[in-house]
C-alpha positions as CSV (number, residue, x, y, z in Angstrom):
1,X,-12.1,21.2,4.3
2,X,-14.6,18.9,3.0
3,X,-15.2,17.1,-0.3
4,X,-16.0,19.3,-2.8
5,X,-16.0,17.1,-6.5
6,X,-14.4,14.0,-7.0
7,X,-13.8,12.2,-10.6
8,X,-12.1,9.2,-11.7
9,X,-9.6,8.5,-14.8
10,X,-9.3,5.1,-16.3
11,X,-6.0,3.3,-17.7
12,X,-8.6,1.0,-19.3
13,X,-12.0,0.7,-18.5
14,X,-12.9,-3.2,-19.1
15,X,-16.4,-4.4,-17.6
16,X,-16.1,-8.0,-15.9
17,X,-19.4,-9.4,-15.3
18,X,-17.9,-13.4,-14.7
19,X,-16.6,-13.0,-11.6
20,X,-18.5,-14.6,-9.4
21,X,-19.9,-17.5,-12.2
22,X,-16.7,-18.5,-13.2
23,X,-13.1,-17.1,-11.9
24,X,-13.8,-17.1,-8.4
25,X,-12.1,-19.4,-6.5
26,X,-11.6,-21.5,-9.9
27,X,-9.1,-20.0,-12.0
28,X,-5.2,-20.2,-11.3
29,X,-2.9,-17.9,-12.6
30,X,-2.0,-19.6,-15.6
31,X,-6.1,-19.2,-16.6
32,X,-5.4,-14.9,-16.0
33,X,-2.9,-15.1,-18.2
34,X,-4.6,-16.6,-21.2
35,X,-7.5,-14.8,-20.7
36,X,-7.2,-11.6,-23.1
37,X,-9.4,-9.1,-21.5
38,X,-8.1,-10.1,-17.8
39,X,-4.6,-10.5,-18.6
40,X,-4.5,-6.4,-19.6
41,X,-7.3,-5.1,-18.6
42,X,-7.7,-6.2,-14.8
43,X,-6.1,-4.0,-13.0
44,X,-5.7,-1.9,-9.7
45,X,-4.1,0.9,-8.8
46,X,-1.7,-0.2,-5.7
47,X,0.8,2.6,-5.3
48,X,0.9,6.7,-5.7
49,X,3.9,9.1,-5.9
50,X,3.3,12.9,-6.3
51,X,5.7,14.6,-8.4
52,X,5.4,18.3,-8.0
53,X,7.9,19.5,-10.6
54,X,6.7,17.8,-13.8
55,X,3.0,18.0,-11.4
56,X,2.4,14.7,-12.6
57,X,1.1,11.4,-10.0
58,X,3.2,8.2,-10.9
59,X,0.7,5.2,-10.8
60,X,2.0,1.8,-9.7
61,X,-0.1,-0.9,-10.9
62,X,-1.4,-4.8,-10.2
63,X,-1.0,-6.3,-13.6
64,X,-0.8,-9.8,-15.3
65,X,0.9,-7.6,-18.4
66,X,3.8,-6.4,-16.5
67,X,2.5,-2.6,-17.4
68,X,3.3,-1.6,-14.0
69,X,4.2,1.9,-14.1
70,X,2.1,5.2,-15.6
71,X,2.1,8.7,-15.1
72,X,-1.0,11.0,-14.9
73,X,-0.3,14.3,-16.6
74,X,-2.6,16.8,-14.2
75,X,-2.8,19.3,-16.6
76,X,-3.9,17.3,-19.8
77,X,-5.8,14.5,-17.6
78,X,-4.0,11.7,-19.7
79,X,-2.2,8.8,-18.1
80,X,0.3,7.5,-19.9
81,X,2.5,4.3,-19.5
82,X,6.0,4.5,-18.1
83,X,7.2,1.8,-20.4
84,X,8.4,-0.6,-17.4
85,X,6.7,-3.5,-19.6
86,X,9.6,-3.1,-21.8
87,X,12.1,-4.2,-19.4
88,X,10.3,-6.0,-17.0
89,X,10.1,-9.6,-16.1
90,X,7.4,-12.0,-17.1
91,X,6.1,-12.6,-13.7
92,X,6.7,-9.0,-12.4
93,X,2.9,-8.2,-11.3
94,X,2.6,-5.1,-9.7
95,X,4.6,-2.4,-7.7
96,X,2.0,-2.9,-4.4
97,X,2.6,-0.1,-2.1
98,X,6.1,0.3,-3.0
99,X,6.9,3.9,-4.7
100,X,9.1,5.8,-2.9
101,X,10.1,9.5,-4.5
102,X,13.2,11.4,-4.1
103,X,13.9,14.2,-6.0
104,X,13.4,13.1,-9.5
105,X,14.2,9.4,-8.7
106,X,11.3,7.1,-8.1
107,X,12.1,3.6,-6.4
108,X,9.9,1.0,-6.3
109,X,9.9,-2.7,-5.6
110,X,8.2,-5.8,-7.6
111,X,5.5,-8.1,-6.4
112,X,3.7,-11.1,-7.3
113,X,0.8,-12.9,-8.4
114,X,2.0,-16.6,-8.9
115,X,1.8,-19.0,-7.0
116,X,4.2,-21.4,-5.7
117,X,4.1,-24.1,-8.9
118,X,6.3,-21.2,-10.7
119,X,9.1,-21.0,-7.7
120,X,11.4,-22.5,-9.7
121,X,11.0,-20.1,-13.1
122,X,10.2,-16.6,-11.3
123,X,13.4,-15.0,-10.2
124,X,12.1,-13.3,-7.3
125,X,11.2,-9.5,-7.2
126,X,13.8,-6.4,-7.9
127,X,14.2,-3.2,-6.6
128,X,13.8,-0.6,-9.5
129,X,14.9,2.5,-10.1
130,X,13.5,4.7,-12.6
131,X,14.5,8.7,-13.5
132,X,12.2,10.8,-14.1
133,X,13.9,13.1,-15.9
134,X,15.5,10.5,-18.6
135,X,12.9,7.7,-18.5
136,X,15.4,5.2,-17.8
137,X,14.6,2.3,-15.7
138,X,17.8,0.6,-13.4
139,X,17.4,-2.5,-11.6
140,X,19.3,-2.5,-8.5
141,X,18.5,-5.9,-6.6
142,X,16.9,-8.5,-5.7
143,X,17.3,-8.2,-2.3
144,X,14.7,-11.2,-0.8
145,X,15.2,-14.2,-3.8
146,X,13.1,-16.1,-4.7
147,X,10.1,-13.9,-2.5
148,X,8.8,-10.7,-4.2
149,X,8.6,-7.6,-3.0
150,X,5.0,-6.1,-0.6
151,X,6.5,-2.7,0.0
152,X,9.2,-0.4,0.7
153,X,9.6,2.5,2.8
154,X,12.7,4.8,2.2
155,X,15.4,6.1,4.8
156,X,16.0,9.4,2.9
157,X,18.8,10.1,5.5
158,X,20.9,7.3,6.1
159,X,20.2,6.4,2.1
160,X,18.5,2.4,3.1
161,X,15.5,1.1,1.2
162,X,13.5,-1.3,3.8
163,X,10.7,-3.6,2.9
164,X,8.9,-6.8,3.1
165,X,8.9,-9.5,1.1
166,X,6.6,-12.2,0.3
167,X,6.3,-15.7,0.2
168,X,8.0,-16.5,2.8
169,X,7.4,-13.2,4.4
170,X,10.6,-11.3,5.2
171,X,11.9,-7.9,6.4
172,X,15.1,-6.6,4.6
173,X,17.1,-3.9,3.7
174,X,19.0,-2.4,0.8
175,X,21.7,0.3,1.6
176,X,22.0,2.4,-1.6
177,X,25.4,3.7,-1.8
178,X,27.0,0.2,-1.0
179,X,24.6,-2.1,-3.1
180,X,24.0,-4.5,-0.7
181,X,20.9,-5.7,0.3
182,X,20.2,-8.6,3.2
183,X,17.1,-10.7,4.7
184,X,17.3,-9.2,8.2
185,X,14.5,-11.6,10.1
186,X,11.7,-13.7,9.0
187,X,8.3,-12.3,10.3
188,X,5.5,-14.8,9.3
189,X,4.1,-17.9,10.9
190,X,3.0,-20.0,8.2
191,X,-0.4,-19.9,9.5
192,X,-1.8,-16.4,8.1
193,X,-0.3,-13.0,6.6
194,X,1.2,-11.4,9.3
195,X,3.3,-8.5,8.0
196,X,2.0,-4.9,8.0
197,X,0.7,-3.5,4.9
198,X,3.6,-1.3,5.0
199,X,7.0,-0.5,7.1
200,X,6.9,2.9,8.4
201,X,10.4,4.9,10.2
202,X,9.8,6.9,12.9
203,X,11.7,10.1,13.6
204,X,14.6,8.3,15.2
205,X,15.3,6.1,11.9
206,X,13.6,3.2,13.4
207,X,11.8,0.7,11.3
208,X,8.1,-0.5,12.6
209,X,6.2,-3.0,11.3
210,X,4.3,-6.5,12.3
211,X,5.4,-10.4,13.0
212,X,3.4,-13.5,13.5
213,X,3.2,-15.7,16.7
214,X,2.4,-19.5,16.8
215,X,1.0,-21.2,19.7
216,X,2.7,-24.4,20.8
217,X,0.0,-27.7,20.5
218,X,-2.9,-25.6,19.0
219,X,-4.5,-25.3,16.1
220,X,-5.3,-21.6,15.8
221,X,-3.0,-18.8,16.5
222,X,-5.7,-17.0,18.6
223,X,-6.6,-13.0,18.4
224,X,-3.2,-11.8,19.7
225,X,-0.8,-13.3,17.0
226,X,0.2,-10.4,15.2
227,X,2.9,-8.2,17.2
228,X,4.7,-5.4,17.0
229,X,8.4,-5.2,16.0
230,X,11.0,-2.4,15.9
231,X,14.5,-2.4,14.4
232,X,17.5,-0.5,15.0
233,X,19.7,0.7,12.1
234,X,21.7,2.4,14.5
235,X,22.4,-0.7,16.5
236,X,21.2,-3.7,13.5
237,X,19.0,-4.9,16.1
238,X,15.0,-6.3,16.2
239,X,13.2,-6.3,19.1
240,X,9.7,-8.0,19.0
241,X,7.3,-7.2,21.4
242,X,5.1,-9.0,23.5
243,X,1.9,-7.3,22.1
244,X,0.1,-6.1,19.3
245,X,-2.1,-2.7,18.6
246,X,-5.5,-2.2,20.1
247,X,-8.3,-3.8,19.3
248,X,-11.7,-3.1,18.7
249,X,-14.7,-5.5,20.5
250,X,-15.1,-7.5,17.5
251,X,-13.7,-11.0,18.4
252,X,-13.0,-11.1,14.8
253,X,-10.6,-8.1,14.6
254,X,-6.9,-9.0,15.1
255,X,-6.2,-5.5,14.5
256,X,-4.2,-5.6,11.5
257,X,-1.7,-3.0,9.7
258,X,-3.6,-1.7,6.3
259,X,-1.9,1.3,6.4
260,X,1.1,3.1,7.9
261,X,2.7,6.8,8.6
262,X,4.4,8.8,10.1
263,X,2.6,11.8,11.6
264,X,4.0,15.7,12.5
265,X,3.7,15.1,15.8
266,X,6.0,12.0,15.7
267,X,3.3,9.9,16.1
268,X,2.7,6.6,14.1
269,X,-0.8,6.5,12.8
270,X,-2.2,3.5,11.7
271,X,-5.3,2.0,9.5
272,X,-6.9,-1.3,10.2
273,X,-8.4,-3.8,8.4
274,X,-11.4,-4.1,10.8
275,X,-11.6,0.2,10.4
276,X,-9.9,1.6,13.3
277,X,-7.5,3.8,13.2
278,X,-5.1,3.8,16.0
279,X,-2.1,5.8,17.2
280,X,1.4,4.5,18.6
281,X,3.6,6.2,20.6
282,X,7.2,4.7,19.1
283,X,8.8,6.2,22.3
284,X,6.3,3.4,24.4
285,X,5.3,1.1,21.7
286,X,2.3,1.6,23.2
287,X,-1.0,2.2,20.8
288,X,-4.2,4.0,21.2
289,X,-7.7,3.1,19.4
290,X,-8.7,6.6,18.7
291,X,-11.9,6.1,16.5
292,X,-13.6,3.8,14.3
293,X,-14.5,6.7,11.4
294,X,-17.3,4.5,9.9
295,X,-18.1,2.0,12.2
296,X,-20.0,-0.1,9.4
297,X,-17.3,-0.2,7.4
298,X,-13.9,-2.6,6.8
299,X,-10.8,-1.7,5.6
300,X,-8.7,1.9,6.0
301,X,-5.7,1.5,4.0
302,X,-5.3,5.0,3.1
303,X,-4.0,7.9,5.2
304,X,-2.3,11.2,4.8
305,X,-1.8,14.3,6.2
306,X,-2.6,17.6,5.1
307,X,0.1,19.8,4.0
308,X,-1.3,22.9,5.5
309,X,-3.6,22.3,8.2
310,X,-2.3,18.9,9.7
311,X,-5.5,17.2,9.9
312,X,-5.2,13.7,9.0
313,X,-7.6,12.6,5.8
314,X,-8.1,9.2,4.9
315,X,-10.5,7.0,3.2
316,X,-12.1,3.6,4.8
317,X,-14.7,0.6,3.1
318,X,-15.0,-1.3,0.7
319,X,-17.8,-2.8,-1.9
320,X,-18.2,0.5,-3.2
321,X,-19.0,2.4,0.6
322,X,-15.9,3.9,0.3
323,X,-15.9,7.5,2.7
324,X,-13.6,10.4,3.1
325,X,-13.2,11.1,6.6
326,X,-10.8,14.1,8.5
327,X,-9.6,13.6,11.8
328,X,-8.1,16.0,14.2
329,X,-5.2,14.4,15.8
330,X,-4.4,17.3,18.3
331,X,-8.4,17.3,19.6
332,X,-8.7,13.4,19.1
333,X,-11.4,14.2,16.9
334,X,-13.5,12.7,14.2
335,X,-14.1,16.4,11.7
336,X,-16.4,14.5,9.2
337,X,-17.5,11.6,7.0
338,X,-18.3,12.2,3.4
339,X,-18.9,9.3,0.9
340,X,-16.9,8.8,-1.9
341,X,-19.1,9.2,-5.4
342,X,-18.7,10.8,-8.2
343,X,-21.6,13.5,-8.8
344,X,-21.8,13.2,-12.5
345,X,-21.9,9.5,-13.5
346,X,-22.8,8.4,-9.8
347,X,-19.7,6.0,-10.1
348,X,-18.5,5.1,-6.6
349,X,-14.8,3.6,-5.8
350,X,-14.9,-0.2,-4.9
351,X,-12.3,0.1,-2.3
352,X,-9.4,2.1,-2.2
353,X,-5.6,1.2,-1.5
354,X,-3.8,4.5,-1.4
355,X,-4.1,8.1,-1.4
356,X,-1.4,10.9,-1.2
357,X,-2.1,15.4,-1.6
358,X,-1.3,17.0,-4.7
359,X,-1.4,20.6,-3.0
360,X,-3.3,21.6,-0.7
361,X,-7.0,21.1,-2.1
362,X,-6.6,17.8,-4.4
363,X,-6.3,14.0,-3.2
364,X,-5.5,11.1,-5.4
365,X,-7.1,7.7,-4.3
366,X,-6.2,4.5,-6.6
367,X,-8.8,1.9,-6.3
368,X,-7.9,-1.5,-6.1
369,X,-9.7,-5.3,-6.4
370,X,-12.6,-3.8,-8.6
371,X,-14.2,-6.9,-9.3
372,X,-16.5,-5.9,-11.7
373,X,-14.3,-3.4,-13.9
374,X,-11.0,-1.9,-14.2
375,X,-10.4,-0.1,-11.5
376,X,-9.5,3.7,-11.5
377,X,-7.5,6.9,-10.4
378,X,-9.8,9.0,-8.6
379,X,-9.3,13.0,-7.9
380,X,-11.0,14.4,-4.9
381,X,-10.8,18.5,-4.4
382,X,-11.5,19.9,-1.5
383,X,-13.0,23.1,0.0
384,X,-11.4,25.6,0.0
């Protein structure tokens, strides 16, 4: 099933054309929030949720307005806003991979875009609850203070929200029915990011994800610093392993988590931010480098399966070379690369950050760091 059309929809479609001259690398926070057109207007799409009742998409948002949450109506082709700026914080930034849908209750998680001068005035990030049905938004913890929230991944079984917060970076845990939430282990080193874009559970209920190594009297933390970890609901227990995923030949690539999820076959398949996409066995933790789907190309932060025909789609690059690949997982095989551009304006996505199936033919991609304008939703249909 190749791509057959894609088109985009805007929340706002602001130009930017002083990015490079003036804001980067200059301006603080404090300089996006004054800035009118930046402050509203600059935004990315971080986090999708398919709701197949109402058939609408739930957009979570990056945004210095605290407009976090909107909904894309499929059938009208209008996204409207959720109303979270209404109840939200000042500093609450953006829900950034963390919306997690059950039934008609969406969860989601807060991040940031401070920095560490506003410690003391930003609370730290919640986990939200918002019902669909009523449009009401609950606020049920804040289960890392004062870090905000990176993601989530729900347990819809044993009813825990997991995540990872950040700065410092942290793994937790919130168990619904009790309330509670708690830090269970710090997973950075101080030296560079080190958690994975996202936790993902296996079939077992366990919780995978990334931690950081430093090396004792050295200055760098060397290719191999970012390891695997596991944890155990069943037993509350970590273990950390001794290695990391597989790498490509690029001394550059530390083989980095941009995306994570669970596959059919019980497999865990992975994105990098070098490109690869890699497979690991959570019976083994042992992974596999199955392909690099555009070998030019960095960043695969989006995956997903197909509902039908279980070949896993996803979409890799950056500075507008974004591509829709398919890969057969069974035949360890790549079934094509398409790029990513919209026929009738020529528009292409600068890079995108997620992507989830809205039946069996469409895919919804939300684009993310768009220097140069907003960025937007983008619909890709399939062949039939």
């Amino acid at each position: 099933m190749k791509l057959k059309n894609v088109s985009h929809y805007a929340i706002y479609d602001q130009k930017f054309d002083n990015w490079k001259s003036e804001v980067l690398d200059r301006w603080t926070y404090d300089d996006f929030v004054r800035d009118p057109q930046y402050k509203k207007k600059w935004i990315s799409i971080t986090s999708l949720a398919y709701h197949q009742p109402s058939d609408a998409v739930y957009l979570g948002i990056g945004s210095f307005s605290a407009e976090l949450l909107w909904k894309f109506d499929r059938k009208a082709k209008t996204i409207t806003s959720c109303g979270y700026e209404k109840v939200g914080e000042p500093f609450d930034a953006k829900f950034h991979r963390s919306l997690e849908l059950d039934g008609n209750t969406l969860y989601g998680g807060v991040a940031l875009f401070h920095d560490i001068d506003k410690q003391f005035t930003a609370k730290g990030g919640r986990l939200v609850k918002y019902d669909i049905n009523t449009g009401e938004f609950t606020f049920l913890a804040r289960p890392c203070p004062p870090a905000y929230i990176q993601s989530i991944a729900l347990d819809r079984k044993r009813r825990i929200i997991y995540g990872f917060g950040a700065v410092p970076e942290v793994f937790f845990r919130y168990d619904i029915d009790t309330g509670k939430s708690r830090v269970i282990a710090h997973i950075g080193n101080a030296a560079e990011f080190c958690e994975a874009h996202n936790p993902v559970i296996d079939k077992d209920g366990n919780v995978w994800g990334t931690y950081g190594i430093l090396r004792a009297f050295s200055y760098r933390t060397g290719p191999d610093s970012l390891r695997l970890f596991r944890y155990s609901p069943d037993t509350d227990e970590m273990t950390f392993f001794d290695h990391g995923l597989s790498r490509t030949d690029d001394p550059a690539d530390k083989s980095k988590p941009d995306t994570s999820i669970l596959g059919p076959d019980g497999m865990i398949y992975i994105g990098t931010d070098a490109g690869s996409l890699i497979r690991l066995d959570p019976a083994t933790a042992q992974a596999e480098l199955l392909c690099c789907p555009s070998p030019e190309s960095r960043r695969l932060p989006a995956l997903a399966f197909h509902p039908e025909n279980r070949l896993l789609y996803g979409i890799c690059g950056e500075h507008y070379k974004t591509k829709l690949f398919a890969y057969n997982t069974e035949k360890r095989e790549l079934v094509f690369s398409q790029d990513v551009v919209c026929e009738q304006d020529g528009l292409r996505p600068d890079r995108i950050h997620h992507m989830i199936f809205a039946g069996s033919n469409t895919i919804y991609a939300g684009e993310n760091d768009n220097n140069d304008r907003s960025s937007y939703l983008w619909e890709l249909e399939l062949e039939n």
